[in-house]
DOMARTI-247246 format. One record per residue: x, y, z of N, C-alpha, C, O in turn. Coordinates in steps of 0.1 Angstrom, whole numbers, padded with zeros to 4 digits, always signed. Atoms other than C-alpha are relative to their C-alpha. Layout:
BEGIN
XYZXYZXYZXYZ;...
***
This chain:
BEGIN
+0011-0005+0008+0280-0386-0314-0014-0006+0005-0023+0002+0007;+0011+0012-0003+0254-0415-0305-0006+0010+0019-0018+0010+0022;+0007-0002-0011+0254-0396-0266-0005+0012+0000-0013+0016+0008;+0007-0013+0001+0251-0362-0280-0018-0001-0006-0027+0005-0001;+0009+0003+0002+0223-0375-0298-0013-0002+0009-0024+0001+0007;+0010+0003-0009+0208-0389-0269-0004+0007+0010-0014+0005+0016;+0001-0015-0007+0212-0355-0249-0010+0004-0007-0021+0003-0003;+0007-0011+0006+0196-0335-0276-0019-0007-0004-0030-0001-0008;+0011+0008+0000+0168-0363-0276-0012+0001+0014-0024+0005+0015;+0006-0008-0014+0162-0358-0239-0004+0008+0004-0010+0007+0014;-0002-0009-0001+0162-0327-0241-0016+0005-0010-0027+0009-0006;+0017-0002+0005+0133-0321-0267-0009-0007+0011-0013+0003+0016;+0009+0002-0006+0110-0341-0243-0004+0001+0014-0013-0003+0022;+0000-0008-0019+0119-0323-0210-0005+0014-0004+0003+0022-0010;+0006-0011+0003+0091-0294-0211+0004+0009+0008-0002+0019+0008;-0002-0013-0008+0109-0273-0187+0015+0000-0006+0020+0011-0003;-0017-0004+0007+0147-0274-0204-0004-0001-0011+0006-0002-0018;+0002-0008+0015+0129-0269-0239-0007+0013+0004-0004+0023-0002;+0006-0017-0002+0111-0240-0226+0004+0005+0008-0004+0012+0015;-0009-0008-0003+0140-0227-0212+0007+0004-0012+0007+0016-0015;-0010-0002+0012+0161-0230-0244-0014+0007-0010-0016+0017-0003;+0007-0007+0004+0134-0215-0264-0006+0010+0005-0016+0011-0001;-0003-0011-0003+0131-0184-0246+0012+0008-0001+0015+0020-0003;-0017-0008-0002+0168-0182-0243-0001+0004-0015-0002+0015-0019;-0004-0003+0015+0170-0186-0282-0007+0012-0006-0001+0021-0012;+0011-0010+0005+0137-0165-0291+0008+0014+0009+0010+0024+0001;-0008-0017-0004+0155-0132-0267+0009+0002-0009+0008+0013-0016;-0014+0001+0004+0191-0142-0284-0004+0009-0015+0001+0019-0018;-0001-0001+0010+0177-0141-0318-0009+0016-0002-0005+0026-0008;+0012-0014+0002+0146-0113-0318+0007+0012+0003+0010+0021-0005;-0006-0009-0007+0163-0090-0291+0012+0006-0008+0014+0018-0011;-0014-0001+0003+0198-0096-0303-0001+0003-0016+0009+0008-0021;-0004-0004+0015+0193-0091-0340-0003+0017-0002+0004+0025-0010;+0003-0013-0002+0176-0058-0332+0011+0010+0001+0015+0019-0007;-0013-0006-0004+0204-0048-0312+0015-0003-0010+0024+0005-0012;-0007+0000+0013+0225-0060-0338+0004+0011-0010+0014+0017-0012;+0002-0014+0011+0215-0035-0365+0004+0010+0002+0014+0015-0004;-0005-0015-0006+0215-0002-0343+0012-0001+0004+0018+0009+0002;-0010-0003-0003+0248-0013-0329+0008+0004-0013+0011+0015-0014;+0000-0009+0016+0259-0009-0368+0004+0008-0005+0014+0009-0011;-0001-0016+0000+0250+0024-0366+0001+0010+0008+0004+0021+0006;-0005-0012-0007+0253+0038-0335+0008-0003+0010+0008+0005+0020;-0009+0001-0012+0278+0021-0315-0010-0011+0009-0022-0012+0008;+0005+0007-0009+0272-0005-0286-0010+0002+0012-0020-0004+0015;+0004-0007-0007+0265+0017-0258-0016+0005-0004-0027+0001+0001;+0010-0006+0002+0241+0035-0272-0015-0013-0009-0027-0012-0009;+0008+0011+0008+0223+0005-0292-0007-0007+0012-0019-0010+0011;+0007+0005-0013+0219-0011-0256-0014+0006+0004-0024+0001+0008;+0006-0009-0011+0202+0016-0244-0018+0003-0011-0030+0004-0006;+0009+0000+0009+0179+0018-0276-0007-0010+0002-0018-0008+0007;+0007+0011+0002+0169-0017-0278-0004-0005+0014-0013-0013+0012;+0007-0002-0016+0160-0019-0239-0009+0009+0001-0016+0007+0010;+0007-0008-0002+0142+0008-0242-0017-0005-0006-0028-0004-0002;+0007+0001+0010+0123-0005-0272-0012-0013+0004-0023-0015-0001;+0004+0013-0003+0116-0040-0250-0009+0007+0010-0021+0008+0007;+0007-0004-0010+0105-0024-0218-0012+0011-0010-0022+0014-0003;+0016-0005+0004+0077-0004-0243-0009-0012-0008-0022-0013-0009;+0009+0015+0003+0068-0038-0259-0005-0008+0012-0014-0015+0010;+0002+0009-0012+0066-0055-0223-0012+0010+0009-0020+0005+0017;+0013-0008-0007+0043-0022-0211-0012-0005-0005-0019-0011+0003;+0008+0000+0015+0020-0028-0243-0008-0015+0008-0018-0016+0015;+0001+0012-0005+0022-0070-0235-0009+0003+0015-0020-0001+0017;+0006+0004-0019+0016-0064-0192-0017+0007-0006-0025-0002-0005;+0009-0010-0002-0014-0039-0199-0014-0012-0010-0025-0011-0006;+0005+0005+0007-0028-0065-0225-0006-0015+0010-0017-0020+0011;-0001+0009-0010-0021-0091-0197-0013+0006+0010-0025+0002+0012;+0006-0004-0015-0034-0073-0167-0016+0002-0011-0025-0001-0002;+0014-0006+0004-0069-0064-0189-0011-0012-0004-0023-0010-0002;+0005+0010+0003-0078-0099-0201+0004-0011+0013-0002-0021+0017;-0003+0015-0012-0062-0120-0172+0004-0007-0008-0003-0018-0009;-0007+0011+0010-0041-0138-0198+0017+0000+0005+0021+0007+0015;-0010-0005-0006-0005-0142-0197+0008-0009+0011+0007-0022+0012;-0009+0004-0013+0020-0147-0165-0012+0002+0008-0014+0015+0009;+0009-0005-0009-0010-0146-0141+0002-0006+0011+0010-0016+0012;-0002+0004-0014-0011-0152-0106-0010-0012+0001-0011-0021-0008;+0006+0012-0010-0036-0176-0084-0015+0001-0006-0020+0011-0001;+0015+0000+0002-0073-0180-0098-0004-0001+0013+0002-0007+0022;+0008+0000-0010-0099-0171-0074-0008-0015+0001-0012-0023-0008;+0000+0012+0001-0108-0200-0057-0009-0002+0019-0007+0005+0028;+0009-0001-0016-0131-0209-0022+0017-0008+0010+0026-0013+0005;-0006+0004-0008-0110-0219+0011-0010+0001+0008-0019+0009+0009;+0013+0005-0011-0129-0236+0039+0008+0006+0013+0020+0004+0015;-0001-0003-0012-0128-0220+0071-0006-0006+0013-0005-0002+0025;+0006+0006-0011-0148-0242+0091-0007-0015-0005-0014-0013-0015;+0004+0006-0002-0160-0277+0093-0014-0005+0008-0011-0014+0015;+0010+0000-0010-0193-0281+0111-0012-0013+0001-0021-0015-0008;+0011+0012+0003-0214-0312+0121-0014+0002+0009-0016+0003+0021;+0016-0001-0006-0251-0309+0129-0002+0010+0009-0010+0009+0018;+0011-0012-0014-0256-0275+0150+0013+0013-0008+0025+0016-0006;-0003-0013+0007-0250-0243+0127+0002+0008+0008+0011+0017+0008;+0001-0015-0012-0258-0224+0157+0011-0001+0010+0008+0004+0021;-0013+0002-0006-0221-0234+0171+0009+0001-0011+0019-0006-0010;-0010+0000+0010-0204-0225+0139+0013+0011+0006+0010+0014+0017;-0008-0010+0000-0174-0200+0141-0003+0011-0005-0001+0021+0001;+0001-0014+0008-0186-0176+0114-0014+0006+0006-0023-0001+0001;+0009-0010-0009-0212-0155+0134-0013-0003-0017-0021-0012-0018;+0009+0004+0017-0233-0157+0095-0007-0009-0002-0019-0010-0004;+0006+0014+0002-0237-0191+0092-0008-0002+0009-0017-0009+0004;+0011+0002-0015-0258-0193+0129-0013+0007-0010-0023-0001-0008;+0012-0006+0009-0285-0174+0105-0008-0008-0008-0020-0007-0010;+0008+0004+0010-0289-0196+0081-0010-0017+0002-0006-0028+0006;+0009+0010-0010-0318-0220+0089+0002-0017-0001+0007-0022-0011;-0001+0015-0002-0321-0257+0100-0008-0004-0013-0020+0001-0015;+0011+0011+0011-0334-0280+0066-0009-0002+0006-0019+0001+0000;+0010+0007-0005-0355-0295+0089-0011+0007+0000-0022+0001+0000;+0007-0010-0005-0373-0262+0095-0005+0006-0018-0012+0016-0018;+0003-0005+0013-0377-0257+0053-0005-0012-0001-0002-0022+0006;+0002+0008+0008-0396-0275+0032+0006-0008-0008+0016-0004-0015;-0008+0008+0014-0387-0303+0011-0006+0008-0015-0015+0014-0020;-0001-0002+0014-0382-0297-0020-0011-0008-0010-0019-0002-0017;+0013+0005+0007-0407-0322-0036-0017+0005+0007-0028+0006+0001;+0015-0004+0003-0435-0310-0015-0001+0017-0003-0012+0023-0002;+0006-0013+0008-0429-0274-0029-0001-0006-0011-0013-0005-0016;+0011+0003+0016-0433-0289-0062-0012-0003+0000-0019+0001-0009;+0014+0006+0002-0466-0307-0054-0007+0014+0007-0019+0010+0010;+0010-0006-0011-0483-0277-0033+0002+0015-0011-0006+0024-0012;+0005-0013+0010-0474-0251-0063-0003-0004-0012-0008+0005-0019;+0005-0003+0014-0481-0262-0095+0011+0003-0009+0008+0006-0020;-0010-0005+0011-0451-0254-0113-0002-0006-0011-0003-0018-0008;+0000+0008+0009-0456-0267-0146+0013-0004-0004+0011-0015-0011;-0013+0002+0004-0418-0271-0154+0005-0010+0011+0009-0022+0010;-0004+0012-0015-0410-0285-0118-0008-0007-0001-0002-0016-0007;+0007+0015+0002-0439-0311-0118+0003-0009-0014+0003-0022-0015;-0002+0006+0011-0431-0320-0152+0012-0009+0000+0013-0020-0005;-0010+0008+0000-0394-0325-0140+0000-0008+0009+0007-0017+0006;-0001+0008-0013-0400-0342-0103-0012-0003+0006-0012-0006+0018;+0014+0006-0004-0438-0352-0101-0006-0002-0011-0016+0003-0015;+0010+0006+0013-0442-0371-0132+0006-0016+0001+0018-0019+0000;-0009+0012+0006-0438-0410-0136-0003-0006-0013-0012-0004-0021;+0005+0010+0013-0436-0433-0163-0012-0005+0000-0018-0009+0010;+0011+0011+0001-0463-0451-0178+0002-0011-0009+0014-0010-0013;+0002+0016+0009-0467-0484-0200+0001+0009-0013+0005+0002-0022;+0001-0006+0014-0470-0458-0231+0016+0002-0003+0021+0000-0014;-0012-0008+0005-0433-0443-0225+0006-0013-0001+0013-0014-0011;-0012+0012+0003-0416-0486-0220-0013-0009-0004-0015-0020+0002;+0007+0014+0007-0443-0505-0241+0004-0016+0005-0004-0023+0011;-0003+0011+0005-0421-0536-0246+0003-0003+0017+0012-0011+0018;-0010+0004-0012-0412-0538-0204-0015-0010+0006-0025-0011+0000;+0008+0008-0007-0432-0562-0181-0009+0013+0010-0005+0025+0010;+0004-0006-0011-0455-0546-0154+0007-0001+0014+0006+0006+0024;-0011+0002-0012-0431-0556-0129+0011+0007+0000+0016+0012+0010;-0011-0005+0003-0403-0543-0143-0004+0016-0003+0004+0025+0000;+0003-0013-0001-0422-0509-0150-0001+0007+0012+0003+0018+0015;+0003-0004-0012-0432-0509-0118+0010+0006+0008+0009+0018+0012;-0016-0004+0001-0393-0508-0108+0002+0015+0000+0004+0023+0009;-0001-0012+0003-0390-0480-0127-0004+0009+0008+0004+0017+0014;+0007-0009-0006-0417-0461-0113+0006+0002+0016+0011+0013+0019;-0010+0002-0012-0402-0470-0077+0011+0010+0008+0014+0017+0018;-0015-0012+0000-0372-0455-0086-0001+0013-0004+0008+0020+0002;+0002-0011+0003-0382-0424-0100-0007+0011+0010-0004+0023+0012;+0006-0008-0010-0405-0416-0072+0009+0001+0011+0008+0011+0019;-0014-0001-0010-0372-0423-0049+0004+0012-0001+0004+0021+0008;-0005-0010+0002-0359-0399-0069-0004+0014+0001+0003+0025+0002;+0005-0013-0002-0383-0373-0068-0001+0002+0012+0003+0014+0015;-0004-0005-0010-0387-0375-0034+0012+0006+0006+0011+0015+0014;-0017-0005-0005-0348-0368-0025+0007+0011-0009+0019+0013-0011;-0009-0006+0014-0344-0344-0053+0001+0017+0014-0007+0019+0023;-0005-0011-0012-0327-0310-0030-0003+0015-0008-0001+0018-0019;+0001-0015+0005-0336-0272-0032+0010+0003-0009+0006+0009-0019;-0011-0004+0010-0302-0267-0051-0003-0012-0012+0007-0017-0017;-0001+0007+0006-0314-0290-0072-0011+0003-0011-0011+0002-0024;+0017-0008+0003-0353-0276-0078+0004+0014-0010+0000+0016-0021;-0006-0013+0003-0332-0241-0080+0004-0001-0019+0001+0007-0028;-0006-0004+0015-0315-0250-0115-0012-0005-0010-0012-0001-0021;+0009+0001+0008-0347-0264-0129-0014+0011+0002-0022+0010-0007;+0008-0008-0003-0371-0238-0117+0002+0011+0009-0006+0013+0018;-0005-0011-0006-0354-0207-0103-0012+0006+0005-0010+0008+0017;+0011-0007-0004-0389-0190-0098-0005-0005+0012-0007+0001+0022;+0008+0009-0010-0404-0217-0078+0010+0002+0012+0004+0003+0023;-0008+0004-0013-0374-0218-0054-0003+0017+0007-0006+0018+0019;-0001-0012-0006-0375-0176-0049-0010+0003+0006-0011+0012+0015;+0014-0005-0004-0413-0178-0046-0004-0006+0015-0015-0006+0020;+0003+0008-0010-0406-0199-0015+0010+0005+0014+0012-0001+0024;-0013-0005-0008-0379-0174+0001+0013-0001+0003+0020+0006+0010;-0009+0005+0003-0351-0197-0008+0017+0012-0001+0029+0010+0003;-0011-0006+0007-0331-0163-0025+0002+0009+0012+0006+0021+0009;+0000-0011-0009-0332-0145+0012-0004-0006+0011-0015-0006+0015;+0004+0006-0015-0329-0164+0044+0010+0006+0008+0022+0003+0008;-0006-0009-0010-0319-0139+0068+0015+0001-0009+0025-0001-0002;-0011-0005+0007-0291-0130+0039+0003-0011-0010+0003-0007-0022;-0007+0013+0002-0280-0164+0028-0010-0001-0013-0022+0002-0013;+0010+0000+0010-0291-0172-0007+0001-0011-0005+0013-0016-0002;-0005+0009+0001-0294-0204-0022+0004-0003-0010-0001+0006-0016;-0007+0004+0009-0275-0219-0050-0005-0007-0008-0012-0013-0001;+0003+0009+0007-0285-0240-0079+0015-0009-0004+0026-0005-0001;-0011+0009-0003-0264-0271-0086+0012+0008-0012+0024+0008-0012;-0006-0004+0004-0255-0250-0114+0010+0013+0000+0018+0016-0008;-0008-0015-0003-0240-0217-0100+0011-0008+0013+0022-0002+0015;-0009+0006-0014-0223-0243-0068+0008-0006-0002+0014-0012+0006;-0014+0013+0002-0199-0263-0087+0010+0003+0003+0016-0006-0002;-0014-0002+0000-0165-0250-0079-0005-0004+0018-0003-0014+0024;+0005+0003-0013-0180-0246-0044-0003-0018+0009+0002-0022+0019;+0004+0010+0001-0195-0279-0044+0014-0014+0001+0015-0022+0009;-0015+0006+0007-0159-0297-0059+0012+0002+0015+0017-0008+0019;-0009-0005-0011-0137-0277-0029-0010-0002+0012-0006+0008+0018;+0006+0006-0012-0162-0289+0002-0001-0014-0004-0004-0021+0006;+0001+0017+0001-0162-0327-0013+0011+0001+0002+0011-0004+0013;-0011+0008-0001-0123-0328-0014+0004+0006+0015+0015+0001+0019;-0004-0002-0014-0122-0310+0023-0001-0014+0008+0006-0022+0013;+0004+0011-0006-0147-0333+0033+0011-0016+0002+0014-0022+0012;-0006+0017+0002-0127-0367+0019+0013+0004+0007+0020-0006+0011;-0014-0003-0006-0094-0348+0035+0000-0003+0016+0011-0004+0022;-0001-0004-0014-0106-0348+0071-0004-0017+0002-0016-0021+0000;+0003+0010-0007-0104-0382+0083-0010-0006+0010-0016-0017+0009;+0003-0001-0009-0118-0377+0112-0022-0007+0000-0028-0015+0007;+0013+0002+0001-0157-0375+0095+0000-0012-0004-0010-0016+0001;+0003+0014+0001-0154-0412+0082+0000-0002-0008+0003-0013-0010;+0004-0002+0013-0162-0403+0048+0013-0008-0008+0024-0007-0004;-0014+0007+0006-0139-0425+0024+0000+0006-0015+0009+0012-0022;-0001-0003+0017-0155-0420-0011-0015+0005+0001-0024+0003+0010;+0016-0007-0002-0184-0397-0024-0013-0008-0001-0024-0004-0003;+0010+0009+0000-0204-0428-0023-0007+0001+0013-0019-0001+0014;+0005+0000-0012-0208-0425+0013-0008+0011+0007-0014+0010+0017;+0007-0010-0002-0223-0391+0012-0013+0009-0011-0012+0016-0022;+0008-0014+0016-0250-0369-0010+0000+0014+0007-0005+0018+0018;+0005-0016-0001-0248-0332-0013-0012+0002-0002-0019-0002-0011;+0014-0005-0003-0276-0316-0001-0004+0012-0006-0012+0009-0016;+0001-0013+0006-0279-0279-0011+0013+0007+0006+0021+0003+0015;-0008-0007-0004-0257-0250-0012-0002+0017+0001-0011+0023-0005;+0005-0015-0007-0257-0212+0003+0012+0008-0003+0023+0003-0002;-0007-0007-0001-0241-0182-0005-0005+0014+0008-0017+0019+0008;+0002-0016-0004-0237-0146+0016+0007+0009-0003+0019+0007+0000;-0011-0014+0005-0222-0113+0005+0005-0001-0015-0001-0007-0023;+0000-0002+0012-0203-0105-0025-0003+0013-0004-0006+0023+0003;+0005-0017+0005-0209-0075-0047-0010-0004-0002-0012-0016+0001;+0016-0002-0001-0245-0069-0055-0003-0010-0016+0005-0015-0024;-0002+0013+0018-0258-0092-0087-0015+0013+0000-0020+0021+0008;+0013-0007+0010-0288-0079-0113-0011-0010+0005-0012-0022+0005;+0015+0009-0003-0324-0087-0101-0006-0008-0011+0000-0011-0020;+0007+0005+0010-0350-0102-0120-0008+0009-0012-0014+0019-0009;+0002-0010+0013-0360-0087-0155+0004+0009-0001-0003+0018-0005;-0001-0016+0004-0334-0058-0154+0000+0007-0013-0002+0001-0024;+0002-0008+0011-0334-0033-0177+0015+0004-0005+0025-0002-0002;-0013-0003+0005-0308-0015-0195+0009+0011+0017+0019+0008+0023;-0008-0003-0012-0300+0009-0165+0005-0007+0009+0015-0004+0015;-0002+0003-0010-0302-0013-0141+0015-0011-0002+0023-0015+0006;-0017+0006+0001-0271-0033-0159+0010+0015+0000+0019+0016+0009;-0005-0011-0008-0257+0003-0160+0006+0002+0008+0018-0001+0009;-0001-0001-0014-0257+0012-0127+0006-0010+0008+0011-0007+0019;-0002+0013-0007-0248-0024-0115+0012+0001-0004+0020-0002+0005;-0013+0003+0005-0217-0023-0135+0004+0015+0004+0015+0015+0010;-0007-0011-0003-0208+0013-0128+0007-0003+0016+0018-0005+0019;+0001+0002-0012-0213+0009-0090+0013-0013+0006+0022-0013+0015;-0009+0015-0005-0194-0026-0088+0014+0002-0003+0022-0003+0005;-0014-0009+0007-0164-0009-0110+0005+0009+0009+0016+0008+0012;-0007-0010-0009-0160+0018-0089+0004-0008+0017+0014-0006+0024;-0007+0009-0016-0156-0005-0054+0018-0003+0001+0025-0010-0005;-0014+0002-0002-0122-0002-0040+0002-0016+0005+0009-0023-0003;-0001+0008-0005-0123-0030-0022-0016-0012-0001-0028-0008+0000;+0011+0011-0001-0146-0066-0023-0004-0006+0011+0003-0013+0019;+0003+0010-0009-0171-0077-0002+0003-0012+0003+0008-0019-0006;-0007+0009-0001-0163-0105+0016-0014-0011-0003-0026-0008+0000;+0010+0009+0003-0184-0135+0003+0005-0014+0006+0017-0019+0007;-0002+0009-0008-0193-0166+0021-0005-0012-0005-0010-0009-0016;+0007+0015+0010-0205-0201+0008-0004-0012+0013+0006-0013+0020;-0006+0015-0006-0214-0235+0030-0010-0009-0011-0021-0005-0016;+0003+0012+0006-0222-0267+0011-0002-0009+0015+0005-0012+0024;+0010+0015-0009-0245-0294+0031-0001-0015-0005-0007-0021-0015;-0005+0017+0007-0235-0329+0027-0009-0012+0014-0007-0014+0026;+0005+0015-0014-0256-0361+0049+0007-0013-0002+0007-0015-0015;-0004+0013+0002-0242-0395+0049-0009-0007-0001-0019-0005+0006;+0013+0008+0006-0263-0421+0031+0003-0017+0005+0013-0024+0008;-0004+0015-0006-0275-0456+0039+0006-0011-0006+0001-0016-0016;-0006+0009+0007-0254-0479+0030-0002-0012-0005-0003-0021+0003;+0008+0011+0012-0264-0504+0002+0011-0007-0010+0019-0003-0019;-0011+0011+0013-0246-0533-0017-0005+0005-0010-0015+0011-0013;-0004-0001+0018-0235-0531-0049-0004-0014-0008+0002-0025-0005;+0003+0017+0005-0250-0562-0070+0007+0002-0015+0005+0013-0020;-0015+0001+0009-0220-0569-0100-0016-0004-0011-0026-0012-0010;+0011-0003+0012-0241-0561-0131-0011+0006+0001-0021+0001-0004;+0017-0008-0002-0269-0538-0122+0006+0013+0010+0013+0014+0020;+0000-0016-0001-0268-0502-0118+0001+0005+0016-0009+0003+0024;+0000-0005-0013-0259-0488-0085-0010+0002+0006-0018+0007-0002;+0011-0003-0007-0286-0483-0057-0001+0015-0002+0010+0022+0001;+0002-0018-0006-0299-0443-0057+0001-0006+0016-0004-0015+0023;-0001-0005-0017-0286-0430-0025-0009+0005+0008-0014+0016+0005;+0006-0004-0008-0305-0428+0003+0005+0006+0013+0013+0001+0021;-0008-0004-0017-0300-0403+0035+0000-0006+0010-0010-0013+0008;-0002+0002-0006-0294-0414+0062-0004+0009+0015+0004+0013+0024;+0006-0011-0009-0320-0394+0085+0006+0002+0019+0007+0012+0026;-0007-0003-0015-0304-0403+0121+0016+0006-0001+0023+0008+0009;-0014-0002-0004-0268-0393+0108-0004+0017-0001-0015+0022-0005;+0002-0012-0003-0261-0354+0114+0010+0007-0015+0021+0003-0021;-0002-0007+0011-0259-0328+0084+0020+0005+0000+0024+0010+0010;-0013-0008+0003-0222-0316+0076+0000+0010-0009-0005+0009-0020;+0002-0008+0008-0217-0282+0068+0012+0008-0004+0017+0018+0002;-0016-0010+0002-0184-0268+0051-0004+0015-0002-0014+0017-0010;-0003-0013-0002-0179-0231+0056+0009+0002-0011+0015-0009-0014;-0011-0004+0009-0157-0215+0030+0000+0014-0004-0012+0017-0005;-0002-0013+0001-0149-0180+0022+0007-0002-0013+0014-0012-0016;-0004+0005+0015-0142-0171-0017+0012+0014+0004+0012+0026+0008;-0016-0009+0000-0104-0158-0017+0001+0003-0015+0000-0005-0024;+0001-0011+0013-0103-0133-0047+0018-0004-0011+0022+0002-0021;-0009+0001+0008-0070-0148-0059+0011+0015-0006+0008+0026-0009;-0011-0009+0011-0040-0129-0077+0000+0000-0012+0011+0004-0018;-0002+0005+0011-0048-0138-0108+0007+0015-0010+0017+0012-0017;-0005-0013+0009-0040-0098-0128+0010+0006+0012+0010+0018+0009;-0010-0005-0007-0012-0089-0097+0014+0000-0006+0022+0010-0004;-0011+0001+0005+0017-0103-0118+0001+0010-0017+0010+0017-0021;+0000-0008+0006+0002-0087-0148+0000+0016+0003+0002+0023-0007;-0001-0016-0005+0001-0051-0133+0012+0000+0006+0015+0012+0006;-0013-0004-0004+0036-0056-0116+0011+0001-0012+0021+0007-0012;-0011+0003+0015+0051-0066-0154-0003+0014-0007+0006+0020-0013;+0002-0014+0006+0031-0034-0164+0006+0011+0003+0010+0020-0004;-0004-0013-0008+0041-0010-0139+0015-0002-0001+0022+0008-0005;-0012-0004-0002+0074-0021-0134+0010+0003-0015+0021+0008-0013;-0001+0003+0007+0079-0024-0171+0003+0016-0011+0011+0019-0020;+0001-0015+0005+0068+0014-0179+0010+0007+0007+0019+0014+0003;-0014-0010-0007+0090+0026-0149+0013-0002-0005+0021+0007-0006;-0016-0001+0010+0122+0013-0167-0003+0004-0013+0008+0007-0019;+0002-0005+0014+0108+0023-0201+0001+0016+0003+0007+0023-0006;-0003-0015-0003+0108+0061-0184+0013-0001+0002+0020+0005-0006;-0017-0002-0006+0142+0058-0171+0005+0000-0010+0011+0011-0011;-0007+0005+0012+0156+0047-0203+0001+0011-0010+0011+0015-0016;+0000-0011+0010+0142+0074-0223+0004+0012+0008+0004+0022+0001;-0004-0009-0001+0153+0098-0201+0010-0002+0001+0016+0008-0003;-0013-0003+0003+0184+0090-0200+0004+0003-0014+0011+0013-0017;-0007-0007+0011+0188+0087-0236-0007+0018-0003-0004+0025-0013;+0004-0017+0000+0170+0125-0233+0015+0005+0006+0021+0014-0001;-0009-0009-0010+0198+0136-0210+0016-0005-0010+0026+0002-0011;-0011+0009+0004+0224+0113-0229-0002+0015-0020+0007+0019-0028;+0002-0005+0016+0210+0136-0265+0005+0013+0004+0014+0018-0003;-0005-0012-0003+0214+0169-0247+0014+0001+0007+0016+0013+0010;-0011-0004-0004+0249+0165-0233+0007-0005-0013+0019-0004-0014;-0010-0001+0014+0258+0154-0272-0005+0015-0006+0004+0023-0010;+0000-0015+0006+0240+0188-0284+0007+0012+0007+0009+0023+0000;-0010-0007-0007+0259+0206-0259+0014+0002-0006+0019+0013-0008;-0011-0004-0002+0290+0197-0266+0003+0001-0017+0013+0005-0023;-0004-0006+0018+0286+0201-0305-0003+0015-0004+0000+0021-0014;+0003-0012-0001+0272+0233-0297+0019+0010+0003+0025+0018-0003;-0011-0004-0001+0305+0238-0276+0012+0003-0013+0018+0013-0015;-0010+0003+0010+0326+0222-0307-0002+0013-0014+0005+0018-0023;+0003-0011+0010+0311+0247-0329+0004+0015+0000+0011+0020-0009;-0004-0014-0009+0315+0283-0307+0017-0001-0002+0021+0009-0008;-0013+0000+0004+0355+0270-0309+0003+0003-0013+0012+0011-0018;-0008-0002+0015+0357+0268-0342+0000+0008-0008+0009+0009-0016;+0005-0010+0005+0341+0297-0355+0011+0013+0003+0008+0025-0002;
***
């Protein structure tokens, strides 16, 4: 008793042999009570053929529900895969695309587009420092500090960085159209961003140990289906969704994330980590990655389709199965008369 116990104990907290036994049970009992009933009244044979029938049009209903939301048994979320590695010379990449998109060195920084336009939103966020009004109670030395650091930071702050605080400023600078390649804000680049850090820490080879040793720089996308400009209207969401709807097939879309290795600075035990600084003689790293569209609604449209085609079978047979009983009662009738 004591080891049955200890079976049925194990067994509640093994999530793949409880959610086996609760499916098994949940078919046994739902399915099988169904089929229960009709058997009843019309026999085994025929009760089968009913209550299969009845599943495969609940399981259409379910896939179609599945495949429309992406819920469900679904396949692979869409997800980037890096196709190339590249250290300091774009213009030797693999993907013919990437050779396009231009050298940093050859763009502006990012802090002196804030200082040379005026953004009031961007200067506000990356060309403002403290003063003695915002830390009253601090020393002049210790404000100073501050200030120090802030200007560190504004200097090193990155176009994908400008982008999520001032989208305007970055497009008014040609940012959204370098020979195709558009650029990212930190907020549109995170999955992107996430899958080129763990390539990076994967390849040995670049040195990289932990994201301490590197800062992301900005990030680029090319292709894709078409996006909505700025201030559309009602047609132009419309048209944008009709057009993108009807596409048989998806462009192919391209991504790289730009990562530099920073200089390396002790850690002093009680006090806030150093901001990272680049490391201007080391050479840019640029992961390549192509966004794979995943399977995610494939399994839902195979449960659908395959689901409905045995739901037709079924009912034609019991069609074919109804007229060779009206037949032969037709027959039994003609005799007896």
């Amino acid at each position: 008793m004591i080891g049955l116990l200890t079976t049925l104990g194990g067994i509640s907290w093994d999530l793949e042999v409880r959610g086996i036994l609760v499916v098994a049970v949940g078919t046994v009992v739902l399915v099988g009570s169904v089929w229960l009933i009709i058997a009843t009244n019309s026999g085994a044979r025929l009760s089968t053929l009913v209550t299969l029938a009845g599943l495969m049009g609940f399981m259409t209903i379910l896939g179609i529900s599945w495949w429309l939301y992406g819920t469900g048994w679904k396949g692979a979320d869409p997800s980037w895969q890096t196709i190339d590695i590249n250290v300091g010379d774009l213009s030797s990449s693999a993907l013919m695309e990437a050779r396009d998109l231009p050298d940093p060195e050859d763009l502006l920084s990012a802090y002196e587009m804030v200082v040379q336009s005026g953004d009031e939103i961007a200067n506000l966020e990356f060309n403002k420092l403290p003063t003695e009004s915002d830390y009253p109670e601090l020393s002049l030395e210790d404000l100073a500090a501050i200030q120090a650091d802030k200007q560190l930071r504004n200097e090193t702050i990155t176009h994908s960085e400008l982008a999520a605080v001032s989208p305007s400023l970055a497009k008014s600078y040609g940012l959204d159209n370098l020979n195709g390649w558009r650029l990212l804000s930190t907020a549109e680049s995170g999955d992107a961003q996430a899958q080129a850090i763990a390539d990076v820490l994967a390849q040995t080879d670049l040195g990289f140990v932990s994201t301490a040793d590197f800062k992301v720089l900005d990030s680029y996308t090319y292709g894709g289906k078409p996006e909505l400009n700025d201030n559309p209207n009602r047609w132009d969401r419309i048209s944008l969704w009709v057009t993108n709807s009807a596409r048989i097939t998806h462009p192919t879309r391209y991504a790289v994330v730009q990562l530099q290795r920073v200089v390396d600075q002790p850690s002093i035990p009680g006090v806030a980590p150093p901001r990272p600084v680049i490391d201007q003689d080391e050479p840019i790293v640029s992961t390549i990655m192509v966004r794979d569209l995943g399977t995610k609604r494939l399994r839902p449209a195979l449960v659908t389709i395959g689901s409905f085609i045995i739901f037709l079978a079924l009912c034609y047979w019991l069609h074919v199965r109804d007229k060779e009983l009206m037949a032969k009662r037709q027959e039994f009738a003609s005799t007896t008369e």
